[in-house]
C-alpha positions as CSV (number, residue, x, y, z in Angstrom):
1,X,-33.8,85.2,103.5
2,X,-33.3,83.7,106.8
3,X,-36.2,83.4,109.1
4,X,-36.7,85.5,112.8
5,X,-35.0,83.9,115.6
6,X,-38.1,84.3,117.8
7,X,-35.6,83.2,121.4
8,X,-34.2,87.6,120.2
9,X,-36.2,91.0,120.5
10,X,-37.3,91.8,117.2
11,X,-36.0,94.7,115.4
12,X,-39.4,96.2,114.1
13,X,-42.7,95.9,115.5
14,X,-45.8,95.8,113.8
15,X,-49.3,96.5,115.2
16,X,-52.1,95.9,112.6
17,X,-55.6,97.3,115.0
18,X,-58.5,95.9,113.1
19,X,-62.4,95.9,113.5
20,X,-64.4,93.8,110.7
21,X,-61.9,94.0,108.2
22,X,-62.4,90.8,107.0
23,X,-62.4,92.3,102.6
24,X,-59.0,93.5,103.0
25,X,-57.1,92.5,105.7
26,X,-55.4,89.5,103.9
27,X,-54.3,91.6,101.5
28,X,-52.6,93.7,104.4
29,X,-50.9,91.0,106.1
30,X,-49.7,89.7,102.7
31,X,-47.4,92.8,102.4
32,X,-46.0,92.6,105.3
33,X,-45.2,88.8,104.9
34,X,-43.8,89.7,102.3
35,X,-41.1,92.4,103.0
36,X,-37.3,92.2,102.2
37,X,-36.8,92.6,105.9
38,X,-37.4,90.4,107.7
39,X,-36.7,91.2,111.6
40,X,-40.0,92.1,112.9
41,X,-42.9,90.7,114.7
42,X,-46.6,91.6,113.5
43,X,-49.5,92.3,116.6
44,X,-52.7,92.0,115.2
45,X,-55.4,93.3,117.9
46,X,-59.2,92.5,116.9
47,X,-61.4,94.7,118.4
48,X,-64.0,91.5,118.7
49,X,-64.7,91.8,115.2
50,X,-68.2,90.0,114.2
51,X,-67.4,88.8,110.3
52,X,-64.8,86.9,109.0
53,X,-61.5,88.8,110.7
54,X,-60.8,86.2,113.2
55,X,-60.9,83.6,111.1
56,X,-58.5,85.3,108.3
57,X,-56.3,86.4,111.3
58,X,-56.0,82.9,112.7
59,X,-54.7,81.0,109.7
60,X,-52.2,83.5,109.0
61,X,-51.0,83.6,112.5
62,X,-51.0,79.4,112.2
63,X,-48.7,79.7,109.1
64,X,-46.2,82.3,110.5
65,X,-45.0,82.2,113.9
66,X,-43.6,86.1,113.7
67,X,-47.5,86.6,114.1
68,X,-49.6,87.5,117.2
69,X,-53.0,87.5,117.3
70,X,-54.9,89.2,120.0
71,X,-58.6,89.0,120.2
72,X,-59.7,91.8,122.4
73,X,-63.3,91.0,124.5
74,X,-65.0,94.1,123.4
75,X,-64.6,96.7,121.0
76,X,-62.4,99.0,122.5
77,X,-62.4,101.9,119.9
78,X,-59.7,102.8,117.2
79,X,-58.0,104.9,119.5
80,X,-57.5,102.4,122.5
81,X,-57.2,99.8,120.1
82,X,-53.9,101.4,118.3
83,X,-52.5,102.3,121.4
84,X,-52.9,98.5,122.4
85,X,-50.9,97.5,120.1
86,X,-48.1,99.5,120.6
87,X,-47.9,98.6,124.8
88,X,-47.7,94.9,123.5
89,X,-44.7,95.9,121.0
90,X,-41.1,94.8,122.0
91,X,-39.5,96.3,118.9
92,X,-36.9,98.8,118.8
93,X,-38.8,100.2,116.1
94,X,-42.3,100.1,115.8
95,X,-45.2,101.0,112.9
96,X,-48.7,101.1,112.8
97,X,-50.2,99.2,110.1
98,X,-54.5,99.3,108.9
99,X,-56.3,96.4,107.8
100,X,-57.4,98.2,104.8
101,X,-53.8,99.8,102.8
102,X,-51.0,97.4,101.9
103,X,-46.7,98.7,101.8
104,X,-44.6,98.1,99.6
105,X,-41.9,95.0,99.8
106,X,-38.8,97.4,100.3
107,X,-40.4,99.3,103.0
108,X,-38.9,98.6,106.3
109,X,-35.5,98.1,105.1
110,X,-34.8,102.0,104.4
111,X,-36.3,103.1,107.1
112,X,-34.8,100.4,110.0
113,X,-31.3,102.0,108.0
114,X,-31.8,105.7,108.4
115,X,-32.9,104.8,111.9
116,X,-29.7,103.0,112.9
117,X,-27.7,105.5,111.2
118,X,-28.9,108.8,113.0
119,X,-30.1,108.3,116.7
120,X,-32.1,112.2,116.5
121,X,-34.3,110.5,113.8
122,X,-37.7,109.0,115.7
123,X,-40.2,108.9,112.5
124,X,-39.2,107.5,108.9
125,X,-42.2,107.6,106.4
126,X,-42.8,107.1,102.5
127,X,-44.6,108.4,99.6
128,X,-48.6,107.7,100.0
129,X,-50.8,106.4,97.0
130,X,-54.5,106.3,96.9
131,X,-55.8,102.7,95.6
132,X,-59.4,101.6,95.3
133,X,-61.2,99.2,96.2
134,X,-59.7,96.5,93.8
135,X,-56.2,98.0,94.2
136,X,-55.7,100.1,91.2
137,X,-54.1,103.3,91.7
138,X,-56.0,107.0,92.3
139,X,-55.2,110.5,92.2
140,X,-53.9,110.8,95.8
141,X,-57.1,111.3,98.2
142,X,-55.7,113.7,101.1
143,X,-52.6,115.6,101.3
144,X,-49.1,114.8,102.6
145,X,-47.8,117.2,104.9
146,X,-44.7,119.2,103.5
147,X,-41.0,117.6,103.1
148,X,-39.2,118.2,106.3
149,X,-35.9,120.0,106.8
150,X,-33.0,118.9,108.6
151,X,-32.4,122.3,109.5
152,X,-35.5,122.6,111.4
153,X,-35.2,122.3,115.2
154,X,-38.0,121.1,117.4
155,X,-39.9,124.4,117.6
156,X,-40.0,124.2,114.3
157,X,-41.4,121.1,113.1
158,X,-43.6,121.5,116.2
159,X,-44.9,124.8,113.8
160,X,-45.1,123.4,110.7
161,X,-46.8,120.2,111.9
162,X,-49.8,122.6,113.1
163,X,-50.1,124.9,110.6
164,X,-50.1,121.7,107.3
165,X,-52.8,120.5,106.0
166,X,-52.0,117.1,105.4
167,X,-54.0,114.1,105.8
168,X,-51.3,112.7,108.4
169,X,-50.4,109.7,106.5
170,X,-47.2,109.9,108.6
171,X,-48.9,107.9,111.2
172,X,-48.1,105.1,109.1
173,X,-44.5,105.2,109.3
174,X,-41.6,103.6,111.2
175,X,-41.1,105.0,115.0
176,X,-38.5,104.6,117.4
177,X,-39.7,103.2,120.1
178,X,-38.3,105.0,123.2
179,X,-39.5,108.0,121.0
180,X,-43.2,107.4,120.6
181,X,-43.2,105.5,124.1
182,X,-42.8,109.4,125.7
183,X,-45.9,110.6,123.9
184,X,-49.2,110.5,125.4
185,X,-50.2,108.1,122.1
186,X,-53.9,108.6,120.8
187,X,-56.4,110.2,122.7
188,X,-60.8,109.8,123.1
189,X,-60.8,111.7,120.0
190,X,-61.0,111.6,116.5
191,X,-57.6,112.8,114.9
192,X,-56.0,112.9,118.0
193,X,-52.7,110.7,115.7
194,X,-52.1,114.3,114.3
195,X,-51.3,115.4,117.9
196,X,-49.0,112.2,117.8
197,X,-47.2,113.2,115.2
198,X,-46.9,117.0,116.6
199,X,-45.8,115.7,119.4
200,X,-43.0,113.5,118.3
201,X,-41.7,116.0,115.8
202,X,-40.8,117.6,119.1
203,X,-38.8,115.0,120.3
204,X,-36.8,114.5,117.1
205,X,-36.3,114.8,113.4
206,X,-38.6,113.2,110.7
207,X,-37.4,112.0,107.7
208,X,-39.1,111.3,104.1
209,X,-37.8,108.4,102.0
210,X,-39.5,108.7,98.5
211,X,-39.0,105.6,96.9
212,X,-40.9,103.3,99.6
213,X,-44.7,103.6,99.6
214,X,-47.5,103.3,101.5
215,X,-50.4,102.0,99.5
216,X,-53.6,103.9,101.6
217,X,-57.2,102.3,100.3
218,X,-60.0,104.4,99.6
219,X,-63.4,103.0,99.9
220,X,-66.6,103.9,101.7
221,X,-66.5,102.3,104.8
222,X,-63.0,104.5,105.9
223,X,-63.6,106.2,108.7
224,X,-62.9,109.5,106.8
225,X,-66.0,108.9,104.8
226,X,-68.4,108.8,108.2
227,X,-70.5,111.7,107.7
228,X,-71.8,111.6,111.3
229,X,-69.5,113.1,113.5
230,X,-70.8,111.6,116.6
231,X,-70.6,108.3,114.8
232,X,-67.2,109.0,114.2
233,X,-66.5,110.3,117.8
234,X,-67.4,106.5,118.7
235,X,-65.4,104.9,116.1
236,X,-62.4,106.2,117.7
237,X,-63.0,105.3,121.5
238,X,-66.8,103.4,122.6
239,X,-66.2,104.3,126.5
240,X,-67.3,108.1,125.0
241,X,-69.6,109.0,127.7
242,X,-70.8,112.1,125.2
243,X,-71.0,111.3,121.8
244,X,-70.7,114.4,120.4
245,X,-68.1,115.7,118.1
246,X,-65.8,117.9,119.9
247,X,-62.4,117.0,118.5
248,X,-61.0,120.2,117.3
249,X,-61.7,121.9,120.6
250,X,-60.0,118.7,122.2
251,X,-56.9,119.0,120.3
252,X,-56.8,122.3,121.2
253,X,-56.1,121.1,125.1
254,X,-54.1,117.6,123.8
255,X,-51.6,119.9,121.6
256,X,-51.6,122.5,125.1
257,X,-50.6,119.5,127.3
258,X,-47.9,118.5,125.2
259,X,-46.4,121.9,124.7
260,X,-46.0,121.6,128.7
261,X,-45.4,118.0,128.8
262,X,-41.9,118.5,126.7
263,X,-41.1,121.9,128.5
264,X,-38.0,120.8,129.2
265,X,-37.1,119.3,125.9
266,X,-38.5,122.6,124.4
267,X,-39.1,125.5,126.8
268,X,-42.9,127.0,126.6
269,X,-41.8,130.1,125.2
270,X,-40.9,128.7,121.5
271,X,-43.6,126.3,121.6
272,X,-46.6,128.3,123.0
273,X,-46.6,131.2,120.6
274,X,-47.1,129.1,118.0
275,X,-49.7,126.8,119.4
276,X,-51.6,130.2,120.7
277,X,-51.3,131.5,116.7
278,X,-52.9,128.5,115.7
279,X,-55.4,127.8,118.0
280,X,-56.8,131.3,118.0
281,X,-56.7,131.7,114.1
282,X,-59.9,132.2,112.2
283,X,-60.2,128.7,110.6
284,X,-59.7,127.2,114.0
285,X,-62.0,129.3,115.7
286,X,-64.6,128.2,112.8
287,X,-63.6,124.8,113.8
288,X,-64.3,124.8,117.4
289,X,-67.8,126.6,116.8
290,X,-68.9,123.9,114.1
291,X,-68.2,121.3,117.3
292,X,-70.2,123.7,119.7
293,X,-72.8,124.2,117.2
294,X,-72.8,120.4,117.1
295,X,-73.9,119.7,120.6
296,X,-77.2,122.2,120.0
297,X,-78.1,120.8,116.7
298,X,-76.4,118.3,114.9
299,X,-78.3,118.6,112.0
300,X,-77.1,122.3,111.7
301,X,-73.5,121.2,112.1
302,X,-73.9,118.9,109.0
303,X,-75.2,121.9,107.1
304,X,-72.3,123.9,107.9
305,X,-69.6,121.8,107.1
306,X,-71.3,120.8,104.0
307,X,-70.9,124.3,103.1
308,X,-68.0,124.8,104.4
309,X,-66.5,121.4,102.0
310,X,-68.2,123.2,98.9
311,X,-66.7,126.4,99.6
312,X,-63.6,124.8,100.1
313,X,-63.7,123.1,97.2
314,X,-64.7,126.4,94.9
315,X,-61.8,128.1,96.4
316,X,-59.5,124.9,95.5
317,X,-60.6,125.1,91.8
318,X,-60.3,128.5,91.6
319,X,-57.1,128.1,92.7
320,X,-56.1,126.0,90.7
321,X,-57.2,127.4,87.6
322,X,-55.7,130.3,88.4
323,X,-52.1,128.5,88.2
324,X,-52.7,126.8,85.1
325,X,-53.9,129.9,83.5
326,X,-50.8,132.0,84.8
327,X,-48.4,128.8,83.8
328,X,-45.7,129.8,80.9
329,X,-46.5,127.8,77.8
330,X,-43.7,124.7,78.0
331,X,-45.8,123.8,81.3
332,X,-49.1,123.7,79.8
């Protein structure tokens, strides 16, 4: 395979944010070493990691000159940290990578082909699969959001990117550039990349390539897995001046500036109906009092969305019991 001519702009870049990632994080840069394309440049961005992370990120950047290592002087936050990476990008084409998952070998080729082939295309993701700790494959922990259509226009996607309830593995897929580079990128919040993805399915279409797959790690120290929300509110951007947990009412406002933001791309009145449906719905509206209710007493807030993850997983089961009873018998 013949090596990067580092004197040209890369096809594809890579930005791999990381904070004390020092378990897995060779393990991450080792599949993207060792891809079947080979066009890229890979931006690693240490969020001044105090374990082993430099070090790991050193020797592989001494061994492979498609590598940059940036050592940031303080620990940003996830959020400032991904965005980071992307304003140091030069790539046409540009993915987000975490320290903790792995991709498969054949996963940039497809998705630098479908991007050269259809200039309205500005995300290409694969199929997700859980591992665990020692890389052995799970039942999938999250959802992936539905299969888009081409059909769909940008009030559309726009639509269905609010209303699924996927775990927004999409994040993790290939971008094109000039694309993602109108967004307003992550925001001081935690899940504000699901507004990232809303908002780029506004500016074109998204397309789902099966075969390629993006290996997502589950293990306790995710960020998912932080039970304290204002914990997690710091996790995603340190320069929080309150550290409570208001994300769902600020992606409320994020999702209402970029309806406005893209007017012109997509005039308010097919993308604010939808946005008001959703925002105002009941399990929204549940949402945004379990951050109120968080800034009183966070101690309540834990008790409700305990209950509310127990009921949610009774109505799950149910549900699914209720399909397999109701199956015909060649399914069972």
């Amino acid at each position: 395979m013949e090596r990067l001519n580092l004197t040209i702009r890369p096809r594809v870049s890579l930005a791999l944010p990381v904070y004390n990632g020092e378990k897995f994080i060779g393990e991450a840069i080792s599949s993207i070493l060792n891809q079947d394309y080979d066009n890229y440049e890979l931006i690693i961005t240490d969020n001044a990691s105090t374990d082993g992370t430099e070090r790991i990120c050193r020797e592989f950047a001494a061994r492979d000159e498609r590598i940059r290592y940036v050592r940031n002087e303080r620990n940003l936050g996830a959020g400032p940290n991904h965005n980071l990476g992307f304003k140091l990008s030069s790539g046409e084409y540009f993915k987000w990578c975490a320290a903790d998952d792995r991709i498969s070998k054949d996963f940039l080729s497809p998705c630098v082909s479908i991007l050269d082939k259809n200039s309205d295309v500005v995300l290409v993701y694969g199929t997700t699969q859980s591992i665990d700790e020692d890389g052995r494959s799970i039942p999938l922990v999250g959802d992936m959001m539905c299969e888009p259509q081409e059909c769909d226009g940008p009030a559309r996607r726009f639509q269905k990117h609010l209303t699924d309830k996927g775990t927004n593995f999409e994040i993790f897929g290939v971008f094109r550039s000039d694309a993602l580079r109108k967004t307003t990128l992550q925001r001081p919040y935690y899940s504000s990349d699901r507004a990232v993805v809303s908002e780029i399915a506004l500016l074109g279409r998204l397309v789902y390539v099966p075969d390629i797959i993006f290996y997502n790690r589950e293990h306790p120290d995710r960020s998912l897995n932080i039970s304290d929300r204002r914990v997690r509110a710091a996790w995603q951007d340190t320069s929080l001046k309150s550290k409570y947990d208001l994300s769902h009412c600020k992606r409320a406002a994020h999702l209402i500036e970029i309806a406005i933001r893209h007017r012109e791309v997509v005039p308010l009145s097919q993308t604010l109906p939808f946005l008001l449906v959703w925002a105002l719905s009941s399990p929204q509206l549940a949402r945004y009092a379990a951050n109120l209710i968080g800034v009183a007493s966070p101690s309540a807030q834990q008790l409700l969305l305990r209950t509310g993850r127990q009921l949610n997983h009774i109505y799950k089961s149910r549900k699914h019991n209720s399909r397999t009873q109701s199956a015909p018998l060649d399914r069972l």
